[in-house]
matplotlib code that plots the C-alpha trace (Angstrom):
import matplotlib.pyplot as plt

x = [-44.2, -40.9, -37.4, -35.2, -33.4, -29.9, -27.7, -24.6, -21.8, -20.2, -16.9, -17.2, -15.2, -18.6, -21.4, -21.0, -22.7, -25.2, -28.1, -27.8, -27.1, -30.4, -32.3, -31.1, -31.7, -34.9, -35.6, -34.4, -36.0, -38.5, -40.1, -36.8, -37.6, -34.3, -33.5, -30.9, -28.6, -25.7, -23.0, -25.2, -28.3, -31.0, -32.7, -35.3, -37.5, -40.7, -39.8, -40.6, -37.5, -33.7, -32.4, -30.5, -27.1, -27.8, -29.5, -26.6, -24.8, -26.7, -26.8, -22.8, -22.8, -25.2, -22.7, -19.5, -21.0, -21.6, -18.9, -16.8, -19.3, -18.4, -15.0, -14.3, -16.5, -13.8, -11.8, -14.9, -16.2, -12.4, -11.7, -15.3, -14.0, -10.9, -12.6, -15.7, -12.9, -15.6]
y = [71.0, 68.5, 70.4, 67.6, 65.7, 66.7, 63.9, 63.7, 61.4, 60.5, 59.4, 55.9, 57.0, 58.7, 56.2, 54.3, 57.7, 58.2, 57.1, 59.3, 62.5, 61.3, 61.5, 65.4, 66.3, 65.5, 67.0, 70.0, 70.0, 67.9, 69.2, 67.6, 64.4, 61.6, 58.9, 56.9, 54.6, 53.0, 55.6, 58.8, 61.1, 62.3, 65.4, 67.2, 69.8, 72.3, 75.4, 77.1, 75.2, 76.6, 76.4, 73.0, 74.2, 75.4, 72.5, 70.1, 72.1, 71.6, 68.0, 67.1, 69.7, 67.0, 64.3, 65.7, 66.7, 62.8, 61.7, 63.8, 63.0, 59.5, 60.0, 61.8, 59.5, 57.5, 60.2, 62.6, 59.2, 58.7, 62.3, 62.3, 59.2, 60.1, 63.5, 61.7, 58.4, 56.1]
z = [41.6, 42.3, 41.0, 38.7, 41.3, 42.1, 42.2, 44.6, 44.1, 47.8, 48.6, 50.0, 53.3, 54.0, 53.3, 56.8, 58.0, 55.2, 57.1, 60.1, 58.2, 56.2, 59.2, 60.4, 56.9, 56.9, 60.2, 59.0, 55.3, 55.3, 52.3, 50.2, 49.0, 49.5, 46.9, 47.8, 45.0, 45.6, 46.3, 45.5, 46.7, 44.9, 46.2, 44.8, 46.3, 45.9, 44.0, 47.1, 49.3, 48.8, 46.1, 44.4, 45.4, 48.7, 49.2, 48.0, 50.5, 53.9, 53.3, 52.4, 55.6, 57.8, 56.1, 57.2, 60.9, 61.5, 60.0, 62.8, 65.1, 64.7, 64.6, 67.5, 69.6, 71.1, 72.3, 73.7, 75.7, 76.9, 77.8, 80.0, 81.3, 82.4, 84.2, 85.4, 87.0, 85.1]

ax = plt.figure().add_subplot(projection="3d")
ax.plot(x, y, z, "-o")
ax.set_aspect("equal")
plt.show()
């Protein structure tokens, strides 16, 4: 039996890395079911998954990891450059 879907708002500095922290999450839970609207989440789960909250947690987690990812690109790929003399 599906849980009422928990909605998450997101802060429009993070959707450029919505659908990559969409794909972890899934790896991860892949019992949780993803809706995405325009600037927002759904998730819903099986009784039997975490819990809504813990849930909405581990995904904004998944969010924030590829947004630094992301961010921090340029300078990991320059450091290993300037290391490697590529």
């Amino acid at each position: 039996m599906q849980s009422i879907p928990t909605r998450l708002e997101l802060p429009s500095e993070f959707l450029a890395h919505l659908s990559d922290a969409i794909v972890r999450f899934r790896y991860l839970h892949p019992g949780v079911m993803l809706q995405v609207e325009e600037s927002a989440v759904l998730l819903s789960s099986d009784k039997d998954e975490r819990s809504d909250r813990e849930l909405e947690r581990e995904f904004l987690f998944c969010l924030y990891r590829q947004k630094v990812y992301a961010d921090t690109l340029p300078l990991r790929s320059a450091l290993i450059a300037g290391v490697t003399g590529a």
